[in-house]
C-alpha positions as CSV (number, residue, x, y, z in Angstrom):
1,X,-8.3,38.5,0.9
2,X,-16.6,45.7,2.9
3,X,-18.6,45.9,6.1
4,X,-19.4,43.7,9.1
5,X,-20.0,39.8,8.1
6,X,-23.4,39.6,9.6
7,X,-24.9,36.5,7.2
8,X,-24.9,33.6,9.5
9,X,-25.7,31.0,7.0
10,X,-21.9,31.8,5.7
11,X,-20.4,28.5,7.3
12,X,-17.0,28.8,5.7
13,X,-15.4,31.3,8.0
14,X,-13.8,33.4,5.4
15,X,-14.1,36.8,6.6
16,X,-13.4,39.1,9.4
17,X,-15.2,41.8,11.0
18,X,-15.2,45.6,10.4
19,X,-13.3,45.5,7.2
20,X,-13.4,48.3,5.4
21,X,-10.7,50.7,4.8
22,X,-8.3,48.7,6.9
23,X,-8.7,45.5,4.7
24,X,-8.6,47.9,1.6
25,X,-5.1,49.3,2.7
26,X,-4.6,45.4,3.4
27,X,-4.8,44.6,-0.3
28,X,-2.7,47.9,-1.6
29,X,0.3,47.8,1.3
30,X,0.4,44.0,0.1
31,X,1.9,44.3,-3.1
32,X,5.0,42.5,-1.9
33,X,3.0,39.3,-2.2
34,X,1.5,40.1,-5.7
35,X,4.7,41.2,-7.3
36,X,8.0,38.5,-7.5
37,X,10.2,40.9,-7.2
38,X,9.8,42.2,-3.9
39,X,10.1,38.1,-2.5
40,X,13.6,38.1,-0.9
41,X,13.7,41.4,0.6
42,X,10.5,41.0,2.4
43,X,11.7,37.8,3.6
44,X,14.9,38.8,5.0
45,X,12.9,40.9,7.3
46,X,11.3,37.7,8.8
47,X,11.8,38.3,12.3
48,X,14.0,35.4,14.7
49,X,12.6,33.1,17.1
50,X,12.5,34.0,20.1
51,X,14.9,32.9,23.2
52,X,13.0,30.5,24.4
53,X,9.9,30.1,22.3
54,X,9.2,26.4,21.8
55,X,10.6,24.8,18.4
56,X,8.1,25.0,15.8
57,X,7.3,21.0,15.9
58,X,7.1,20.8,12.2
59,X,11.0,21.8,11.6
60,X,11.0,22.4,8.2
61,X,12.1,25.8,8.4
62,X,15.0,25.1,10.2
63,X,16.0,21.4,8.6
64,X,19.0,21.6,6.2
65,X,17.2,19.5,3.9
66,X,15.0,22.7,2.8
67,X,17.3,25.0,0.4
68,X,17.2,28.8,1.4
69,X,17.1,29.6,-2.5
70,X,13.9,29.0,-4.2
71,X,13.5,25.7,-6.0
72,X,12.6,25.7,-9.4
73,X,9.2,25.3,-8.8
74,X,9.5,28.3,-6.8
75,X,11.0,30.4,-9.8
76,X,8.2,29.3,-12.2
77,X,5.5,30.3,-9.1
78,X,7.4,33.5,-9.2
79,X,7.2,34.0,-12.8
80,X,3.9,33.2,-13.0
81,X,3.1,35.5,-10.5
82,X,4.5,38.4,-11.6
83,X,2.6,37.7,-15.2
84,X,-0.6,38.0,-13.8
85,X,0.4,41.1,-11.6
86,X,1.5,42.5,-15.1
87,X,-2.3,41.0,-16.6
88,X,-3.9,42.6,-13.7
89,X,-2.3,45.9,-14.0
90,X,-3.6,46.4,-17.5
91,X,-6.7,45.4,-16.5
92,X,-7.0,47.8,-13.9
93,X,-6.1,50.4,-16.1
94,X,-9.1,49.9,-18.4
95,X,-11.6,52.6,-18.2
96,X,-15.4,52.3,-16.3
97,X,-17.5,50.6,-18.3
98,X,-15.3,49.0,-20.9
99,X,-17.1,46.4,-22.8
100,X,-16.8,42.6,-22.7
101,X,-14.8,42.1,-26.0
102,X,-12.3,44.5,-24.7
103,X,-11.7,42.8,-21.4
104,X,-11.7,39.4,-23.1
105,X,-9.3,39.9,-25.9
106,X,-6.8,41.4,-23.0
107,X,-6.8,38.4,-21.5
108,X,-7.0,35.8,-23.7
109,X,-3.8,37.2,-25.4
110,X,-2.2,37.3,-21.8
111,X,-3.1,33.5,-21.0
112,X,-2.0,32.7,-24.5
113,X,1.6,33.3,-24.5
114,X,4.5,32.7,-22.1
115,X,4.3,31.3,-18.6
116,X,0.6,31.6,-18.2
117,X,-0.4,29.5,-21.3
118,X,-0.7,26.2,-18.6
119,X,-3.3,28.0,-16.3
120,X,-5.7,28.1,-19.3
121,X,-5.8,24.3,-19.1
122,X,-6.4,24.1,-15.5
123,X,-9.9,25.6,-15.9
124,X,-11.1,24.5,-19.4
125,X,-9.0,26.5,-21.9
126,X,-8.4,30.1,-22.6
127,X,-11.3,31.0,-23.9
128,X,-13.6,29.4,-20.6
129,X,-10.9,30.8,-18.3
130,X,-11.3,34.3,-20.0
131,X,-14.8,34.7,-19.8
132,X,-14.6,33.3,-15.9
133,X,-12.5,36.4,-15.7
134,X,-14.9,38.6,-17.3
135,X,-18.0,36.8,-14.7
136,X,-15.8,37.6,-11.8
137,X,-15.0,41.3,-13.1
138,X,-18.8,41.9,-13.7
139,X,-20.3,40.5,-10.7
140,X,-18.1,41.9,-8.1
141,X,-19.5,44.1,-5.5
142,X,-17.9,45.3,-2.3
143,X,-19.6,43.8,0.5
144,X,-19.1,41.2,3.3
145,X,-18.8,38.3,1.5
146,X,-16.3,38.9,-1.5
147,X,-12.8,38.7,-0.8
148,X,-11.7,41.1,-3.4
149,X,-10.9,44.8,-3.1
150,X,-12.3,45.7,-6.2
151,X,-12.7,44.5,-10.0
152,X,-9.0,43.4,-11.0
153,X,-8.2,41.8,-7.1
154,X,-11.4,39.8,-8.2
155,X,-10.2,38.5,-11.2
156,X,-6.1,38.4,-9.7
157,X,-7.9,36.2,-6.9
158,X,-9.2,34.3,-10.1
159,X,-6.1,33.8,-11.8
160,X,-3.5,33.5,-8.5
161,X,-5.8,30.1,-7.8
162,X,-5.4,28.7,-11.2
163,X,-1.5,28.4,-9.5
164,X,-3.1,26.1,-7.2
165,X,-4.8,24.0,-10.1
166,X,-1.6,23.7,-11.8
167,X,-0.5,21.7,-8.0
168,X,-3.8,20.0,-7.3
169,X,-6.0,20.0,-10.4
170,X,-5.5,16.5,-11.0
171,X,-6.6,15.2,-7.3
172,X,-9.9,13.9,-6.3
173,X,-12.3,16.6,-4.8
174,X,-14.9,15.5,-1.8
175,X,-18.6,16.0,-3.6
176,X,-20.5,16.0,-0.2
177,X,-20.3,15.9,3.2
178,X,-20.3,11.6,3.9
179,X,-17.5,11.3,1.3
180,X,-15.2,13.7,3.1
181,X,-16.4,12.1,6.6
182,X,-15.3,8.9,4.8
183,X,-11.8,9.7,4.3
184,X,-9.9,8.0,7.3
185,X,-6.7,9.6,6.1
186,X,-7.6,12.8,7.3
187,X,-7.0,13.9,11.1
188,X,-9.9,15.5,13.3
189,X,-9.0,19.5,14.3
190,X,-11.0,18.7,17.9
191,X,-9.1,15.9,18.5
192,X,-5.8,17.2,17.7
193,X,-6.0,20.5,19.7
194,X,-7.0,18.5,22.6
195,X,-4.0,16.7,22.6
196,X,-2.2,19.9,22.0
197,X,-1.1,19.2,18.9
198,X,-2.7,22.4,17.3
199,X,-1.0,25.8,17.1
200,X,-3.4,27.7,15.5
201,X,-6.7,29.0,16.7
202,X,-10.1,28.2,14.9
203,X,-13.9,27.6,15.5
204,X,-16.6,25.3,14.3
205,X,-19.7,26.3,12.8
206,X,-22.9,25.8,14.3
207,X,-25.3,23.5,12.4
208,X,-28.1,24.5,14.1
209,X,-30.5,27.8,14.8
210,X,-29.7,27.9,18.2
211,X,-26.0,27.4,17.5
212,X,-25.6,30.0,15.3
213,X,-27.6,32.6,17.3
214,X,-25.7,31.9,20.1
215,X,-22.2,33.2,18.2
216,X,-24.0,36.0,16.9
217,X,-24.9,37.4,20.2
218,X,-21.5,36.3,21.6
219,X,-20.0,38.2,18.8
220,X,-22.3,41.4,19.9
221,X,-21.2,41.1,23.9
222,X,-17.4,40.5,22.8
223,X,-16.4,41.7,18.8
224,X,-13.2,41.4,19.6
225,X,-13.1,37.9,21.4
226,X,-12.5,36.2,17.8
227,X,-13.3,36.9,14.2
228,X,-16.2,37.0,13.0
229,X,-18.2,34.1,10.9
230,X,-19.0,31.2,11.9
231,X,-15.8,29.2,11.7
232,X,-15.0,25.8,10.0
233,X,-17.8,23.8,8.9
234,X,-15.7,20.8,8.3
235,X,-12.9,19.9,10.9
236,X,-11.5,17.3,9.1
237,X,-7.8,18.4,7.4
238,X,-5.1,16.3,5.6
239,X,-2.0,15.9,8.1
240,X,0.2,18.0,5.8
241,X,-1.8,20.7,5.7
242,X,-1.8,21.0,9.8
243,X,1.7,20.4,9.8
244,X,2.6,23.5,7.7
245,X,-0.5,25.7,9.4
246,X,1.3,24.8,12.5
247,X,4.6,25.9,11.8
248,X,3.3,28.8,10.1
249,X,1.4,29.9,13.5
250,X,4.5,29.3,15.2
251,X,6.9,31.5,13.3
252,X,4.3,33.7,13.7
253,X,3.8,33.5,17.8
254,X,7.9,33.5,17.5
255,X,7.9,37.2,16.1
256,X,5.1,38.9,17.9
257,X,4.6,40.8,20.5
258,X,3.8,38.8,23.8
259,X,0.6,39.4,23.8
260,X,-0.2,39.1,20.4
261,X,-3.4,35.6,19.8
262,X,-2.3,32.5,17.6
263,X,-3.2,33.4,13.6
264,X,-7.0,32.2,13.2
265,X,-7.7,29.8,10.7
266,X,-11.2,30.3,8.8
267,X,-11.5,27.8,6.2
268,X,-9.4,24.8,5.4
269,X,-11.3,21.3,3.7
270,X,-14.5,21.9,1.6
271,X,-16.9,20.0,-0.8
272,X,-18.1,21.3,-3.8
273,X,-20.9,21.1,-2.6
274,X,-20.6,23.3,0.0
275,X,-18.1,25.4,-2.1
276,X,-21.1,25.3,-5.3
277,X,-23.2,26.7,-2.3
278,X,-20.4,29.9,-0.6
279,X,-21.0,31.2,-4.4
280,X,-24.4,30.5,-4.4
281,X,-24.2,33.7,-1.7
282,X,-21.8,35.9,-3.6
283,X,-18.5,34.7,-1.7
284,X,-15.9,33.8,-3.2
285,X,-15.4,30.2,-3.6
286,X,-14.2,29.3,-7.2
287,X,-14.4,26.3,-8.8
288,X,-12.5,23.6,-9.2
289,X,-10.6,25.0,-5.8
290,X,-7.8,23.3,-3.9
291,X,-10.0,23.6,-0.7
292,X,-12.4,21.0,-2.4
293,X,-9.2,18.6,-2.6
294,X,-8.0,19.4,0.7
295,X,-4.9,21.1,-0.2
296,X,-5.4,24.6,0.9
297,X,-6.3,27.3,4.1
298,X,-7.5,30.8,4.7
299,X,-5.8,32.5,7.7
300,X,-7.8,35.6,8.8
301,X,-6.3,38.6,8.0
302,X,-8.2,42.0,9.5
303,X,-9.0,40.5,12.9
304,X,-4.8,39.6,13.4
305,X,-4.3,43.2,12.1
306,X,-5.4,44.3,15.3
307,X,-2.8,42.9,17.6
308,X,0.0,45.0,16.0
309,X,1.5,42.3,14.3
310,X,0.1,41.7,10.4
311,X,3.3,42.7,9.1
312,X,4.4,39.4,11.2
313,X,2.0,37.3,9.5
314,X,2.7,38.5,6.2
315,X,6.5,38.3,6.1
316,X,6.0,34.3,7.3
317,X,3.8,33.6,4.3
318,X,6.1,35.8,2.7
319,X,9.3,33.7,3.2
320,X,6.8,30.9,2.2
321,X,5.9,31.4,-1.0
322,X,9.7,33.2,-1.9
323,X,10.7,29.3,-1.3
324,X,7.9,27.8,-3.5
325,X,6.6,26.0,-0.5
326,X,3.4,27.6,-0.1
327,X,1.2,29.9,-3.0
328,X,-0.2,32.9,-0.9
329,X,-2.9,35.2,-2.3
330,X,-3.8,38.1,-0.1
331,X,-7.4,38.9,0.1
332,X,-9.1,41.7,1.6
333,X,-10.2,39.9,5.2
334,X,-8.0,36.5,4.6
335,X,-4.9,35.0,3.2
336,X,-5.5,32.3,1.3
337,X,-2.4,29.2,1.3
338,X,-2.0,26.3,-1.0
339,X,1.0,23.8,-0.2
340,X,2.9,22.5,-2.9
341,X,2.9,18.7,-3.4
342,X,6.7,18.7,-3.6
343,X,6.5,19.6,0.6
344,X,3.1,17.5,1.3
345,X,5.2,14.5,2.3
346,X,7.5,15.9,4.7
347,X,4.8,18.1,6.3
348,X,2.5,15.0,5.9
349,X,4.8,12.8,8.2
350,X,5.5,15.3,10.8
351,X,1.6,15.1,11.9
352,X,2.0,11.1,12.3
C-alpha cells in the first residue's frame, strides 16, 4: 500500500509523500492484516468512541443486526487470506534470480488446490493468473508509483485483489469517462461534502496545466497541508461505498487524538480506461479491478502516519475485514478497501 510522488500526470491519488522507510515498516509491522490469525485480537484493541463524538451516521457498527462473529463469508475471506500469506511466504523465500518456471510451477500448484482454486477463474485461469504473477514479480521496481514493498507484496497485492473479483467480477465496469458521468445512480463527492454529508477528506485532480502546477507548488510551500498527488480524478462514488468510507472515517476521528485530520481518501471510482492508463506509468492498477466497477477505495496511509494515529486506522479496517465486511490490503502508501456485496445494501440506503 519509494520516494516523493512528483509525476503530476498521476491523476489517481494513490500515493503519499516521503515514503520510504516509514511506508516500508508500514508493510512489515502490518502483518496483522496479511495473516488471519492475528484478526480478533487486533480488533479487540479497537479503541471506543468517544464521549461525545457524533454517532457515526452510517450505524452499522453499532446496529444489532451486524453479528460480532465473522459471517461465513468472512471465514472463507480469512482462509483465503491466510493461503496466499502462506503462497507469498514461499515466494519470498526463493533466491535472487530464480527463473520463471520456478516461480510459475509454485504458484500454479498453490492456486490449484484448496481455497484458492476460485481466484484462478477470476482472472482467466491458473495458468493466465500465474504468469500475471510472474509480470508483476519481474516488473516491480521501488519507486513512487508502485504500491508494493518489494517482489512478493507485488504479487500478494496481485493475488489479495483477486478476493475482490471473487465479490465484484461479474459487475459491469465503466470503459470511459461519459459512461461513468452517465450513471445517475451514483452521488457527486462535491455535492455531498457541501451538504456535510462527507466525513472523510479528499481532493480533485486538476485537468488542466495550470491546475496541476498550481498543487505542485502548493505542495512545495505546505508538504504537510495534505498528501501528495493529485487527488481523485472522478468524484462520482456509488452510495454504499460513501456510506462505509464514512463510518470508517468516523471510528477513526472517534479514537484519535484531538488533533489528529479526517483519513484522506485517494482513489475510489475508475475506468479502465483510466485504470489501462495508471499502468501505462508503472502504478499499480490491475486489471479487471473493483475500482473499475465502483466497488472499492484507497485511504492514504504514510501521510495519516504522521498524526500519531495509523495504528487507529489500521485496527478500524482491521475489525472490518475480521467481520467480512470489507477486504483490506495494506500497501506501502495506501490501504486499499473493497465492500462486500452482502453489506452494499444496507450501506447503500444509509446515503439515501
Amino acid at each position: 500500500m519509494v520516494a516523493i510522488a512528483t509525476r503530476v500526470a498521476y491523476h489517481g491519488g494513490l500515493l503519499g509523500d516521503n515514503r520510504g522507510e516509514f511506508s516500508h515498516r508500514l508493510w512489515r509491522r502490518s502483518a496483522h492484516i496479511r495473516d488471519g490469525n492475528q484478526l480478533h485480537a487486533h480488533a479487540s484493541r479497537l479503541p471506543p468512541r468517544r464521549r461525545g463524538a457524533p454517532r457515526p451516521r452510517g450505524g452499522l457498527l453499532a446496529s444489532s443486526r451486524v453479528r460480532s462473529e465473522p459471517t461465513h463469508q468472512a471465514t472463507s475471506l480469512s482462509a483465503r487470506r491466510e493461503a496466499i500469506n502462506s503462497l507469498v511466504g514461499q515466494i519470498d523465500a526463493l533466491p535472487e534470480g530464480v527463473e520463471d518456471e520456478t516461480l510459475l510451477s509454485l504458484v500454479r500448484e498453490g492456486l490449484s488446490r484448496g481455497v484458492l482454486a476460485p481466484l484462478a477463474h477470476a482472472r482467466g485461469g491458473v495458468d493466465s493468473l500465474a504468469r500475471q504473477a510472474l509480470h508483476e514479480y519481474r516488473r516491480f521496481a521501488p519507486s513512487a508509483a508502485s504500491n508494493a514493498a518489494d517482489r512478493s507484496h507485488a504479487v500478494s497485492i496481485l493475488l489479495l485483489q483477486c478476493l475482490d473479483l471473487l465479490w465484484w467480477g461479474d459487475a459491469d465496469e465503466y470503459a470511459d469517462d461519459a459512461q461513468l458521468e452517465a450513471d445517475q445512480s451514483l452521488l457527486d463527492l462535491v455535492d455531498e461534502r457541501r451538504r456535510g454529508r462527507v466525513s472523510f477528506s479528499f481532493a480533485i485532480a486538476p485537468r488542466g496545466l495550470t491546475g496541476r502546477v498550481r498543487d505542485v507548488a502548493q505542495n512545495r510551500l505546505t508538504p504537510h497541508r495534505r498528501p501528495r498527488g493529485p487527488g481523485l480524478r472522478y468524484t462520482r462514488a456509488r452510495p454504499a461505498m460513501v456510506g462505509v468510507l464514512n463510518e470508517v472515517a468516523e471510528r477513526v476521528a472517534a479514537g484519535s487524538p484531538g488533533a489528529t485530520p479526517r483519513i484522506w481518501v485517494t482513489s475510489i471510482t475508475r475506468t479502465t480506461a483510466h485504470q489501462a492508463h495508471l499502468s501505462s506509468l508503472g502504478f499499480s492498477a490491475l486489471t479487471p479491478s473493483a475500482h473499475c466497477s465502483g466497488w472499492a477505495a484507497d485511504i492514504d496511509a504514510v501521510w495519516f502516519g504522521r498524526y500519531g494515529a495509523p495504528d487507529v486506522l489500521a485496527a478500524v479496517l482491521t475489525d472490518y475485514l475480521s467481520r467480512g465486511v470489507l477486504n483490506v490490503i495494506d500497501g506501502t502508501g495506501a490501504w486499499h478497501v473493497c465492500l462486500n456485496p452482502e453489506f452494499a445494501g444496507r450501506y447503500g440506503e444509509l446515503e439515501r
